[in-house]
Every structure is written in structure tokens, then in C-alpha cells.
C-alpha positions in Angstrom: 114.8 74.8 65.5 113.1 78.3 65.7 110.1 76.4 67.6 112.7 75.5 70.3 114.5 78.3 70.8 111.3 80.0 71.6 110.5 77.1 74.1 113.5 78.1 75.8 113.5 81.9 76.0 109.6 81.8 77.4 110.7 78.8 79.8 113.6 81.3 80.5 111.4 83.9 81.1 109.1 82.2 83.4 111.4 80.8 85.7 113.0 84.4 86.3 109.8 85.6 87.4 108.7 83.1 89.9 109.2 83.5 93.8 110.6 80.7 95.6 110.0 80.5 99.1 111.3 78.1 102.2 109.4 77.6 105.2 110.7 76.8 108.8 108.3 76.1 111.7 108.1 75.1 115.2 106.2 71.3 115.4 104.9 71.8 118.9 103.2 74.9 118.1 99.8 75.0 118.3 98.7 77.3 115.5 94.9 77.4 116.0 95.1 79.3 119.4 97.0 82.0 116.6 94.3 84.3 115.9 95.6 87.8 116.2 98.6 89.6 115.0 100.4 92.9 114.7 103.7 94.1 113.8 106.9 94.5 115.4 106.6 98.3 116.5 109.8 100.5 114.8 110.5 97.7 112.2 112.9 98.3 109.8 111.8 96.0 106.3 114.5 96.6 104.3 112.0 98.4 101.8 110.9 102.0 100.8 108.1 103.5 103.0 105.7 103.5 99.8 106.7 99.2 99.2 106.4 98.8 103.3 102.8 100.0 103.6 102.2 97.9 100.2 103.5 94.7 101.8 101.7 95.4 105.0 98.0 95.6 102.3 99.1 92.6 101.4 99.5 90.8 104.6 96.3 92.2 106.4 94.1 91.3 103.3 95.7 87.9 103.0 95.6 87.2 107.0 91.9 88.9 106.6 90.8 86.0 104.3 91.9 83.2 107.0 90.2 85.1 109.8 93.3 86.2 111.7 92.8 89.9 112.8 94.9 92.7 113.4 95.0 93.6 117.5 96.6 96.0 119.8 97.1 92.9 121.9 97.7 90.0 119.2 98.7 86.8 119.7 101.7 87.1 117.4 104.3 89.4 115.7 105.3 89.8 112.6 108.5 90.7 111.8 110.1 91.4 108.2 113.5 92.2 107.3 114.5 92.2 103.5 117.8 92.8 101.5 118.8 93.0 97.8 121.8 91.4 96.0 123.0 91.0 92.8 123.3 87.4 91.4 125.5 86.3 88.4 123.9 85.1 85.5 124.2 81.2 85.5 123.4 80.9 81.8 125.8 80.5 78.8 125.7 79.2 75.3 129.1 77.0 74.5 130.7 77.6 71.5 133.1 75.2 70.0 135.3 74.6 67.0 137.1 71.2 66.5 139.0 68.7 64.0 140.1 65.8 63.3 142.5 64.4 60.5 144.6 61.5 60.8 145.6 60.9 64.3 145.4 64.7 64.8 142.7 66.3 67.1 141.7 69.7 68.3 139.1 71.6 69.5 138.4 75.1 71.1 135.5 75.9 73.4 134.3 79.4 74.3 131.2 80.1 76.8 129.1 83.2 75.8 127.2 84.8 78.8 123.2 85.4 78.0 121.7 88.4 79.8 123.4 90.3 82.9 123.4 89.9 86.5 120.1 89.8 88.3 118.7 91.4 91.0 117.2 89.2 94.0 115.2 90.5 97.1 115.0 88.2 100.1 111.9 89.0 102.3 112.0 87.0 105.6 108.8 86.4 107.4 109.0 86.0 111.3 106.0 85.2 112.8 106.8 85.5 116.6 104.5 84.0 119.3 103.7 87.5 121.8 103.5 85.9 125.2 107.1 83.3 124.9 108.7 85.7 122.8 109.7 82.9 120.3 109.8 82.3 117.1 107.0 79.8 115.9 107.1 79.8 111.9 109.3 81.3 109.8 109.5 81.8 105.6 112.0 83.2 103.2 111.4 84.5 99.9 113.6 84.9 96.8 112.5 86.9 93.6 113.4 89.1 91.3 111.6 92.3 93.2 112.8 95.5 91.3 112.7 98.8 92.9 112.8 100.0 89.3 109.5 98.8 88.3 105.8 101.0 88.4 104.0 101.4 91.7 101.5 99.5 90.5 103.9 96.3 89.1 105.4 96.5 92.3 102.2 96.1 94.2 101.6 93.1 92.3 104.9 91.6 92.7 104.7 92.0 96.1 100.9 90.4 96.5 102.3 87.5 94.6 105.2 87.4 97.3 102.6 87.4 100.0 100.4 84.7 98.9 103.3 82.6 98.2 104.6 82.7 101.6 101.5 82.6 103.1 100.2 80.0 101.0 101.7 77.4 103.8 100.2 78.9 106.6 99.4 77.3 108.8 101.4 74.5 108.5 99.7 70.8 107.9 101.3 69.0 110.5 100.9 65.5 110.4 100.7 63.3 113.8 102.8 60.3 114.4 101.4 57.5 115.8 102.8 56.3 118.9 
């Protein structure tokens, strides 16, 4: 029984910690003529200036890696916009008390919260094609980013963030046959 309740508090653990993200894009977008970037100039994240230039590390080294280069004049924009919120816990242990005797029956049921509320960040990705102005891919992240962790737990949190989201990019389209 011990064994198990251990399970469950590390399983408890780990999913708390993981980032989930969801990706949108445009199917008709040609993503290899995508090879330089920038940033939206004046562009408010959502974050502190210290956790901005962080995520912005992030996304240069990642984009780096796959060979896409910061320009003056790139071929797309990124845009990021983030907010915070505070999400009910969604776990509960049921207590109940119950009888029987005869044709008499009873019972009483009482749900316990575990933990407190959590706090989520949402980071939303735009990547925006420069020349059409539109938006080719989008993603959206969810986690449990704390502005009340160290720099440096931060900085990994939000590495981890990045490489999620950019994970899927670009997208594999597959072709139809016609």
C-alpha cells in the first residue's frame, strides 16, 4: 500500500511539471523558403525584462540549431504574448462512512482537497510571415512557470518551454494524393 502511494505522488509530481503545448498552422505555407526571423519590434511578452531576454536565448539558440538566422530583414516575426492564472486544484481523496443492517442503509461522503491552487503561464507563439503579414504557424504553451522560482530554474523552465514548442517546427505536412 505504501509502494502505491508513492507511485502516485511521484506520478503526481511529474505530470505537474510537464509543459503541454498545441500547435496551429497554415497547410499552404511553404516553410522551407522560412529562413530568417526577428521580433515584433515594442513587444509586450507578458514576462519580466530579466525572463524576456531569457526566452529570446532560448529561441535564437534553438532557431540557431535548425539554421534559421536572426535578420534586420527576416522572413518572419515572432510574436509572444503570455499571461498567468490561477487553476483549481482538480485532485481530492473521498472519504466515506456507510452501513447497513436489516433493510436500513446509509452512507456519508466527504471530498478532501490535496495541495492548493496552481499557477499556469500560457506563452503563445506567433510566427508571422513578413511580406503577407499573416500568420503562418502558431503554438501555445501551458505550464506551471513560476515567477517565484531562481533565475537559474527559471531559465531552465523556460528552455524546456522552447524546445517543446519548437520541437514541431516545422511542421511534417503530409501530401494528399490527388
Amino acid at each position: 500500500m505504501r509502494g502505491i502511494m508513492i507511485i502516485l505522488i511521484v506520478l503526481c509530481a511529474i505530470s505537474c511539471s510537464t509543459v503541454r503545448v498545441n500547435y496551429d498552422f497554415d497547410k499552404s505555407a511553404d516553410f522551407t523558403s522560412y529562413n530568417t526571423y526577428n521580433y515584433y519590434p515594442q513587444m509586450q511578452t507578458g514576462l519580466s525584462d530579466l525572463d524576456s531576454k531569457r526566452l529570446f536565448n532560448a529561441i535564437d539558440s534553438t532557431m540557431q540549431m535548425r539554421g534559421i538566422l536572426l535578420s534586420e530583414e527576416p522572413d518572419f516575426y515572432i510574436n509572444i504574448q503570455s499571461q498567468s492564472f490561477v487553476t483549481p486544484s482538480n485532485s481530492s481523496v473521498g472519504v466515506g462512512i456507510g452501513g447497513t443492517g436489516g433493510n436500513v442503509g446509509g452512507g456519508v461522503s466527504v471530498g478532501v482537497p490535496l495541495g492548493g491552487s496552481n499557477l499556469e503561464r500560457e506563452i503563445i507563439f506567433d510566427l508571422v510571415d513578413s511580406q503577407k503579414d499573416a500568420l503562418f504557424w502558431q503554438a501555445i504553451s501551458l505550464s506551471n512557470f513560476s515567477e517565484n522560482n531562481s533565475p537559474g530554474t527559471r531559465e531552465k523552465k523556460l528552455h524546456e518551454i522552447v524546445t517543446k514548442v519548437f520541437s514541431k517546427y516545422p511542421p511534417l505536412i503530409k501530401k494528399s494524393k490527388k
